[in-house]
C-alpha beads as a LAMMPS data file, in Angstrom:
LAMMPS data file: protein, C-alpha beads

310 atoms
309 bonds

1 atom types
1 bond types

-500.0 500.0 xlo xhi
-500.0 500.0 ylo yhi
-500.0 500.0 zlo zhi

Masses

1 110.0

Atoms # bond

1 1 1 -302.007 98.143 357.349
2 1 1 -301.684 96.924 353.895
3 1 1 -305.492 97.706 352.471
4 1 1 -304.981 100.997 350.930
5 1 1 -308.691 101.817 351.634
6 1 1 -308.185 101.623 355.330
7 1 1 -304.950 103.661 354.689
8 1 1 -307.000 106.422 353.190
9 1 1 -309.002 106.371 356.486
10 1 1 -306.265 106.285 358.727
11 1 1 -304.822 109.516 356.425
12 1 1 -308.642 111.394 356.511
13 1 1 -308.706 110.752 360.320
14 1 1 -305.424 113.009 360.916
15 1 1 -307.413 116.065 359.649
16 1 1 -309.057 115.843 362.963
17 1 1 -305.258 116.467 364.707
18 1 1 -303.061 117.855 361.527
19 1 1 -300.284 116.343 361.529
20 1 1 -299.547 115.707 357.642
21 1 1 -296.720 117.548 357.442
22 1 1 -293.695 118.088 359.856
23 1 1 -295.274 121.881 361.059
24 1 1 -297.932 119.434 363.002
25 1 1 -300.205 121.851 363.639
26 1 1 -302.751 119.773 365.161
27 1 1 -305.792 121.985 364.408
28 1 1 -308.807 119.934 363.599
29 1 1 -309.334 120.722 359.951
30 1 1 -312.781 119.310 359.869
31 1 1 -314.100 121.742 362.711
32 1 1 -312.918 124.949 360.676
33 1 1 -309.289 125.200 362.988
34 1 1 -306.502 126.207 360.614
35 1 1 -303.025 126.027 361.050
36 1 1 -300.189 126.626 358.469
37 1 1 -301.613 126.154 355.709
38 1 1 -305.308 127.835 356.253
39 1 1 -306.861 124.812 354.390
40 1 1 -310.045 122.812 355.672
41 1 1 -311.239 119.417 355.245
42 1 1 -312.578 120.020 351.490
43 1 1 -310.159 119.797 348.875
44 1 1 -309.102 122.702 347.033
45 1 1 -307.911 123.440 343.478
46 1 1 -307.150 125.944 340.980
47 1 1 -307.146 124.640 338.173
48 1 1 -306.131 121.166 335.828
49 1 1 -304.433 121.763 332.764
50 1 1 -301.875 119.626 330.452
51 1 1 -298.437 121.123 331.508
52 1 1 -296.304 120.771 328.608
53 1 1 -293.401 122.373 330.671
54 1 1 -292.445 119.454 333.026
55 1 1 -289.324 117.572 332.502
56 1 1 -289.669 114.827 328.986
57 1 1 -290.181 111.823 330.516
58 1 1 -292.853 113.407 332.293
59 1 1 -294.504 115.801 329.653
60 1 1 -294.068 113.149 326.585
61 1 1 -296.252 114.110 324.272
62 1 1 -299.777 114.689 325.703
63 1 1 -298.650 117.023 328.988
64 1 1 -298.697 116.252 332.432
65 1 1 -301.963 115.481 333.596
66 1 1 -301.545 118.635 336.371
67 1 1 -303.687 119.836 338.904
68 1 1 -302.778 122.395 341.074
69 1 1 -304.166 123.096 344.354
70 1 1 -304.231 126.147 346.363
71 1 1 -302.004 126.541 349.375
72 1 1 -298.783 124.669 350.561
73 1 1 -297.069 123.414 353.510
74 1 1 -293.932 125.749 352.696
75 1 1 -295.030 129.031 351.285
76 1 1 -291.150 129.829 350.077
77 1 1 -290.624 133.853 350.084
78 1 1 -289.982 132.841 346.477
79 1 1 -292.656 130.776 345.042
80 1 1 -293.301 131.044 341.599
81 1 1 -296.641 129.669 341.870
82 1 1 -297.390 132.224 344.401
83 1 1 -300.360 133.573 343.835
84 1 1 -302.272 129.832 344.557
85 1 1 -299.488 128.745 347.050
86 1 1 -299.632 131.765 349.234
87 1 1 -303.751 132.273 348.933
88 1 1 -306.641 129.754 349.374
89 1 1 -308.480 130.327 346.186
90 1 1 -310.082 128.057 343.619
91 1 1 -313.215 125.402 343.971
92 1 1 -313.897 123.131 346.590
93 1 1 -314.323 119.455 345.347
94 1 1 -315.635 116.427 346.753
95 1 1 -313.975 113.302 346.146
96 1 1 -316.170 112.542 342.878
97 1 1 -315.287 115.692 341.443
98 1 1 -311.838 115.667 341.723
99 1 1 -311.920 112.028 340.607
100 1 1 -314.024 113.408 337.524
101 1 1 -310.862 115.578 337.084
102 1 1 -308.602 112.973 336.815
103 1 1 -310.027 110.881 334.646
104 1 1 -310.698 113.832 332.163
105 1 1 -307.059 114.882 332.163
106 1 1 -306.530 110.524 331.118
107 1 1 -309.389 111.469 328.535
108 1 1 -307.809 114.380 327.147
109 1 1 -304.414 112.282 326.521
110 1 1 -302.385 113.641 329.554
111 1 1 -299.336 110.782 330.360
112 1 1 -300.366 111.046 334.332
113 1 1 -301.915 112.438 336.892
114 1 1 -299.676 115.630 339.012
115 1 1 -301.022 116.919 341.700
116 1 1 -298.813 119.938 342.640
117 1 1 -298.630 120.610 346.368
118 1 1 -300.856 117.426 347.500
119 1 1 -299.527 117.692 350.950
120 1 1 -301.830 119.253 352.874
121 1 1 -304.675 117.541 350.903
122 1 1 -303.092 114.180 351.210
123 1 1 -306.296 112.460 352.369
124 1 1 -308.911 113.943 349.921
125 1 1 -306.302 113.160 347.094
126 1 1 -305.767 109.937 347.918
127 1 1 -309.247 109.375 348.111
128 1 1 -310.247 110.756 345.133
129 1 1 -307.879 108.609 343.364
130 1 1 -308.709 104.958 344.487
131 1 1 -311.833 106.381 343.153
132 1 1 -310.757 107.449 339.485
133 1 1 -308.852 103.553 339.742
134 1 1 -312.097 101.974 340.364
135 1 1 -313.775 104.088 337.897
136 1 1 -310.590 103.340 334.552
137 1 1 -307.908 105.634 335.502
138 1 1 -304.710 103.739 334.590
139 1 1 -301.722 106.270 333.821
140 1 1 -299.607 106.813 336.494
141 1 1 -299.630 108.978 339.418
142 1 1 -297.174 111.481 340.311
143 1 1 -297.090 112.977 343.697
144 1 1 -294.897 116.309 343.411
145 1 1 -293.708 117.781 346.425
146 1 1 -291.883 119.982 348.069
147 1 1 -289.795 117.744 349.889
148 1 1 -291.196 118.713 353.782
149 1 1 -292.737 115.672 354.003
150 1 1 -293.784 113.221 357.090
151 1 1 -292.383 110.355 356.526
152 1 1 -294.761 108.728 358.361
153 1 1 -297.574 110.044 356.223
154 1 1 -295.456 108.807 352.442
155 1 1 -295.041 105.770 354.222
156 1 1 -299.218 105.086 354.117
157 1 1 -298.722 106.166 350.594
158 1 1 -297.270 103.099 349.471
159 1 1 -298.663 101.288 346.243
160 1 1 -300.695 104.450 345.413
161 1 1 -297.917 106.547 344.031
162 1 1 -296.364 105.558 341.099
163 1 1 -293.781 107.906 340.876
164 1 1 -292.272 110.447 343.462
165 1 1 -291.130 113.941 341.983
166 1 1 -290.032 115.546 345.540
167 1 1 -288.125 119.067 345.455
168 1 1 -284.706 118.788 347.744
169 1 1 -284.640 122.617 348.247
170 1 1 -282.373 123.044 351.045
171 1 1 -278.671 121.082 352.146
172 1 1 -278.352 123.915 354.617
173 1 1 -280.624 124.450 357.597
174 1 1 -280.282 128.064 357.854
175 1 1 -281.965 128.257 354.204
176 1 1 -284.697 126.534 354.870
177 1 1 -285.612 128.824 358.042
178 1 1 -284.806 131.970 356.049
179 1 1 -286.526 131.482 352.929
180 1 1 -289.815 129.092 353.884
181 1 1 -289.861 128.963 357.633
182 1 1 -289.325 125.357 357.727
183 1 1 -287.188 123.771 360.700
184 1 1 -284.791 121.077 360.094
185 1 1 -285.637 121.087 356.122
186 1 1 -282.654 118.734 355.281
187 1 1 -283.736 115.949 357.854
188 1 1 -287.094 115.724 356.515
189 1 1 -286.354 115.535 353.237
190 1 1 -283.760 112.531 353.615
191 1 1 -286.182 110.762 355.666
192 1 1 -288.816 111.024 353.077
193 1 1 -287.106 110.834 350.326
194 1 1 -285.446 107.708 351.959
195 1 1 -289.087 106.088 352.396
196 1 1 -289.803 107.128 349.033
197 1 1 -287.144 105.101 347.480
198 1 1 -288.032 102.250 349.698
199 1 1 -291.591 102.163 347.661
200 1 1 -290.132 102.949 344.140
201 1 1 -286.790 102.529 343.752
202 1 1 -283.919 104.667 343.064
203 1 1 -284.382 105.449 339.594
204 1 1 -286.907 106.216 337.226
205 1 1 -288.244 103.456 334.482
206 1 1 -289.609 104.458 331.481
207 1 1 -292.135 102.248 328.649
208 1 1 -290.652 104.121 325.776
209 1 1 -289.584 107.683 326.652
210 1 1 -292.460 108.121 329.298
211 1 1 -291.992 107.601 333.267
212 1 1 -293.965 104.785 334.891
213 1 1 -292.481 104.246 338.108
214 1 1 -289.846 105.242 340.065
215 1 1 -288.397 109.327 341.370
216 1 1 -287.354 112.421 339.873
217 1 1 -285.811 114.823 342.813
218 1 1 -285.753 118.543 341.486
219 1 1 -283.526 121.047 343.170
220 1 1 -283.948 124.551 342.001
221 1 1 -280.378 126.984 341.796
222 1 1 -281.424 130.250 343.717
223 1 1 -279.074 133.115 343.542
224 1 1 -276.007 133.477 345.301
225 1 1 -276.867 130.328 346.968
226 1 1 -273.961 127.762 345.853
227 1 1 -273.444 126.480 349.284
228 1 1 -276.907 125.449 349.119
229 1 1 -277.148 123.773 345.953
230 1 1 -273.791 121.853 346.867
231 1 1 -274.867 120.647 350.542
232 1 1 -278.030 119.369 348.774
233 1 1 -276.012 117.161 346.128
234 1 1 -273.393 116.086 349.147
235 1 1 -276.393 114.807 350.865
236 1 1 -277.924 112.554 348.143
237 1 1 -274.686 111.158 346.748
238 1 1 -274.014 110.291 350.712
239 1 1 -277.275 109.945 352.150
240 1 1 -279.650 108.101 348.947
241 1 1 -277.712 107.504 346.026
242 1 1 -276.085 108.773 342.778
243 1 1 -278.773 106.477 340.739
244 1 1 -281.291 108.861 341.256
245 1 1 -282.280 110.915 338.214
246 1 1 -281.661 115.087 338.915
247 1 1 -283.544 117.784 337.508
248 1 1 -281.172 121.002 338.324
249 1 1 -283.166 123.953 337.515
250 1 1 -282.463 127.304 336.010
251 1 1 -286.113 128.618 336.799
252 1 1 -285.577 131.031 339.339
253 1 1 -287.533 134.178 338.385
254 1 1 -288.270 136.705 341.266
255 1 1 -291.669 137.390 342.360
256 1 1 -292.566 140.781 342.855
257 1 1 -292.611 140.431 346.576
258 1 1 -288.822 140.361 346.571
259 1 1 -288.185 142.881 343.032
260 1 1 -285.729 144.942 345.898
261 1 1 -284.461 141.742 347.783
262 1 1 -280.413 141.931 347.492
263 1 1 -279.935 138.053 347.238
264 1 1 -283.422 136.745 345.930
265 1 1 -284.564 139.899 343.460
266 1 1 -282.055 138.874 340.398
267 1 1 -282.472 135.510 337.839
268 1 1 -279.336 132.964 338.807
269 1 1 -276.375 133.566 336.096
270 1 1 -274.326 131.042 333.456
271 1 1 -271.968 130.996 336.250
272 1 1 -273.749 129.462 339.339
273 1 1 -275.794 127.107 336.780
274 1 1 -272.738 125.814 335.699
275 1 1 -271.161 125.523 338.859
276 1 1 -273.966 123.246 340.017
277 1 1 -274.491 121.152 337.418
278 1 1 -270.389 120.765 337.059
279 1 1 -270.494 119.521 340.875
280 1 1 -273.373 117.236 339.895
281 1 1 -271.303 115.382 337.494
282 1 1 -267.969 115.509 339.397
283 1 1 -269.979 113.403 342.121
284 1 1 -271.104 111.339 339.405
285 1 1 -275.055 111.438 339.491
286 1 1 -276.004 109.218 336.212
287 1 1 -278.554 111.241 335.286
288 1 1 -278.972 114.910 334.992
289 1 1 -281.899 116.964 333.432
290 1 1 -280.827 120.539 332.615
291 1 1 -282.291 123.907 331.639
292 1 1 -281.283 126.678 329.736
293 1 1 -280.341 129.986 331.452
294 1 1 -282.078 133.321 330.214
295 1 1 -283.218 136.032 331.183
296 1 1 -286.638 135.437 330.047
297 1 1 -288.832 135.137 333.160
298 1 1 -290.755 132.273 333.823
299 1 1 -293.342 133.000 336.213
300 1 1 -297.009 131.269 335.566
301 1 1 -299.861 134.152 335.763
302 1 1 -302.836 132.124 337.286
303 1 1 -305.251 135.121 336.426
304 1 1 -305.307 133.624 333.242
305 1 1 -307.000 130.418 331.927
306 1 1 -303.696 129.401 330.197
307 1 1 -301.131 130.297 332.955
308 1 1 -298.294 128.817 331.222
309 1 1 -296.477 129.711 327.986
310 1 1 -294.543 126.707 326.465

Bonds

1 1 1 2
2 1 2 3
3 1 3 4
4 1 4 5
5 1 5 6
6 1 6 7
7 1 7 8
8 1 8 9
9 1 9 10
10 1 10 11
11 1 11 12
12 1 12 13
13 1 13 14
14 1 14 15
15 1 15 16
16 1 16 17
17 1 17 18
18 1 18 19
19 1 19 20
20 1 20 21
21 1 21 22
22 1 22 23
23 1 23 24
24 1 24 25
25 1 25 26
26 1 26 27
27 1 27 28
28 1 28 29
29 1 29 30
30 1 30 31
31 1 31 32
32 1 32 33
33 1 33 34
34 1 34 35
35 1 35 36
36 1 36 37
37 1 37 38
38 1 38 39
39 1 39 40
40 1 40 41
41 1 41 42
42 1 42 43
43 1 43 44
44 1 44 45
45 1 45 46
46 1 46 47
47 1 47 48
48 1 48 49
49 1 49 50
50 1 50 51
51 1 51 52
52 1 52 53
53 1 53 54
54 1 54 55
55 1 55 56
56 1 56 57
57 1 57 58
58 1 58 59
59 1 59 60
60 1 60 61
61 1 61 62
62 1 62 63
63 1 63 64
64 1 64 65
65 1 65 66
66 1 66 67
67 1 67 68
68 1 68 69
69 1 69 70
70 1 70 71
71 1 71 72
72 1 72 73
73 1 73 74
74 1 74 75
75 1 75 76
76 1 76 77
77 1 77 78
78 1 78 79
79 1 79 80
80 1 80 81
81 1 81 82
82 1 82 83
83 1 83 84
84 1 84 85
85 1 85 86
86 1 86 87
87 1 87 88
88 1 88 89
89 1 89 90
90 1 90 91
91 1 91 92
92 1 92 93
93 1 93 94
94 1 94 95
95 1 95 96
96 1 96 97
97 1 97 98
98 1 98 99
99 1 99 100
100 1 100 101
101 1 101 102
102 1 102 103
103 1 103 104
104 1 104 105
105 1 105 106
106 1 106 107
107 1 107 108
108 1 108 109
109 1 109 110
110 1 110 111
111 1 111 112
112 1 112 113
113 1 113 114
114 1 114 115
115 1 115 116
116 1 116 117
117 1 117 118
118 1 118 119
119 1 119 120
120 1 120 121
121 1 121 122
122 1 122 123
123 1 123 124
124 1 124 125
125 1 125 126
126 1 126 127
127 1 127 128
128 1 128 129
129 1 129 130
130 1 130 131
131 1 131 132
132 1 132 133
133 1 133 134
134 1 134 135
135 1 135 136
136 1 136 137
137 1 137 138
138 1 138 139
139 1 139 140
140 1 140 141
141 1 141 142
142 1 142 143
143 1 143 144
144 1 144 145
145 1 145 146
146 1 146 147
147 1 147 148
148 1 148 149
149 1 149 150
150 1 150 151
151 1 151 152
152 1 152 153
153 1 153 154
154 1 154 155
155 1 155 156
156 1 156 157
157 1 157 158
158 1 158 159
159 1 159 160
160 1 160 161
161 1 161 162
162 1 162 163
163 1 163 164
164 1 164 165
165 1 165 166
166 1 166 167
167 1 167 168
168 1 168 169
169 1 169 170
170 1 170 171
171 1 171 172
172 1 172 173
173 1 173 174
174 1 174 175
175 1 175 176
176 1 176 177
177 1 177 178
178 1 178 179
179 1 179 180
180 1 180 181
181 1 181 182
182 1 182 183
183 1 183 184
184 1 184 185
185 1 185 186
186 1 186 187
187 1 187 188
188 1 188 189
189 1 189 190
190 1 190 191
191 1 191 192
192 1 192 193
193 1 193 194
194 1 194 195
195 1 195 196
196 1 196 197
197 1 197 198
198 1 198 199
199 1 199 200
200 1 200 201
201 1 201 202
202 1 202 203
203 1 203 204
204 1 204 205
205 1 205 206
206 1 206 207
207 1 207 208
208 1 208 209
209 1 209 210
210 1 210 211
211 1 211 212
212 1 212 213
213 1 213 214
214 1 214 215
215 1 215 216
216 1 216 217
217 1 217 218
218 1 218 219
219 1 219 220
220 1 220 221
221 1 221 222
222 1 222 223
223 1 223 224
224 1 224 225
225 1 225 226
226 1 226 227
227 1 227 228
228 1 228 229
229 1 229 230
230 1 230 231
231 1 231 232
232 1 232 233
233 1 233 234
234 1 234 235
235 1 235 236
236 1 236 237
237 1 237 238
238 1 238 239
239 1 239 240
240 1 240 241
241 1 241 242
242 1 242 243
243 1 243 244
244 1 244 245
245 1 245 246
246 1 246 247
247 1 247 248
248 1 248 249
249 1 249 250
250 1 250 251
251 1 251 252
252 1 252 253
253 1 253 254
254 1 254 255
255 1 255 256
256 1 256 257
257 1 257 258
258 1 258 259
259 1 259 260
260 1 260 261
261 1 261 262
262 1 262 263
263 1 263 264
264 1 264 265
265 1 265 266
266 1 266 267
267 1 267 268
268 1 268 269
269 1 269 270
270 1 270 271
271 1 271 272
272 1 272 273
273 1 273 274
274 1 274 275
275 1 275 276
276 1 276 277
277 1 277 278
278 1 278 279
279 1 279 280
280 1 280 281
281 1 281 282
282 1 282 283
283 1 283 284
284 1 284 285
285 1 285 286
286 1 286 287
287 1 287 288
288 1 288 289
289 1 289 290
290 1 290 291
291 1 291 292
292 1 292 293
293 1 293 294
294 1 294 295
295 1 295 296
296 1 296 297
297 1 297 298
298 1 298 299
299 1 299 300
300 1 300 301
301 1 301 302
302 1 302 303
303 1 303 304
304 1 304 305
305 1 305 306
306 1 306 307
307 1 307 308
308 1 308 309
309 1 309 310
């Protein structure tokens, strides 16, 4: 079905039999059943803000146009965005509204729109923005995810999304199961990133230094995870291709939740950073974005208004 307005149909019909992400829950979200994720049929966010912090070709000057939404389809043991990811908190919108949002985040000079985890609001997303399109919105749209996707679902996403910014979390099944509950992690990211890259392309184009089209895949470097963060580089040099621009980052700050955990409770060292990002370029990815490595933590604190600190 190429009409993208019958696509957004087809995607608000599956909240009667959830099936938007691989858990397939199929609760029906617009009679009050919850599954995974504990979210309705209304869309839910915490707040919209102009993230300065996002990689350059994504911040440029003005921020990200980001809105972030409450609860997620993974709910890692390690979320730094826990305390939206792990709770359902924030306002309800209707499609308006959020389009309202969007187009005041254009307004306010943000170089896109991010909505950070869209996937289990897909539908009202998607609706919302053929709505800010009809209504002037014209930067582009980022969908940034964390990589357990359907690909069935990304594939009724096509000639919405402007640019893909998918995590790749996990080259190692047993990973994915310990530290977000999420069964066969690595296929589903392939799959979707493969479907992805079938919509966009394989890199990322820019109109001066700013992103218009294309994918970013982000893997974050936990601790004492190398095996991880090598199985996860194997499997795009072999799997998608070595064209795609990486974002390897240094981030990791433990939540309090896991202050005592032996592996996760520590910030990644020089060492493993290096490691990584001296694998990426011995399988010759062309581009790398990097981060520094500190032991300044870097957790948002969505009490406040401002939850980042750039």
């Amino acid at each position: 079905m190429n009409n993208v307005h019958g696509r957004v149909a087809t995607l608000k019909g599956i909240l009667q039999n959830c099936v938007l992400c691989p858990r397939r829950c199929r609760v029906d979200r617009t009679r009050g059943e919850t599954g995974f994720c504990r979210l309705g049929a209304a869309a839910v966010i915490d707040c919209a803000l102009a993230h300065h912090g996002e990689e350059p070709p994504l911040s440029g000057a003005g921020g990200a146009g980001t809105i972030f939404f409450s609860s997620c389809n993974l709910k890692c043991v390690y979320c730094q965005n826990y305390q939206i990811s792990h709770n359902i908190r924030g306002k309800s919108l209707d499609k308006a509204s959020l389009a309202e949002i969007m187009l005041a985040l254009q307004a306010d000079g943000c170089q896109n729109i991010e909505p950070v985890t869209p996937t289990p609001q897909t539908p009202q997303i998607m609706e919302a923005l053929l709505q800010a399109r009809e209504r002037g919105l014209k930067v582009p749209f980022v969908y940034n995810c964390g990589g357990y996707e359907a690909p069935e679902v990304i594939r009724m996403l096509a000639g919405m999304v402007d640019i893909y910014l998918p995590d790749f979390k996990y080259g190692k099944e047993d990973e994915g199961l310990l530290f977000s509950g999420a069964q066969n992690y690595p296929s589903y990211a392939l799959a979707s990133i493969k479907e992805m890259i079938r919509q966009v392309g394989d890199e990322l184009e820019l109109e001066g230094n700013i992103a218009k089209k294309g994918i970013l895949i982000r893997h974050l470097v936990l601790p004492g995870s190398l095996a991880n963060s090598f199985a996860v580089l194997r499997m795009i040099r072999e799997k998608l291709s070595t064209r795609i621009p990486l974002s390897i980052m240094a981030q990791y700050s433990p939540i309090p939740a896991i202050w005592k955990d032996p592996v996760l409770g520590r910030r990644i060292n020089h060492a493993e950073y290096e490691a990584v990002i001296n694998f990426a370029l011995d399988m010759d990815f062309e581009t790398i974005f990097t981060q520094e490595v500190d032991d300044h933590s870097l957790l948002p604190d969505f009490e406040n208004d401002a939850p980042f600190t750039w």
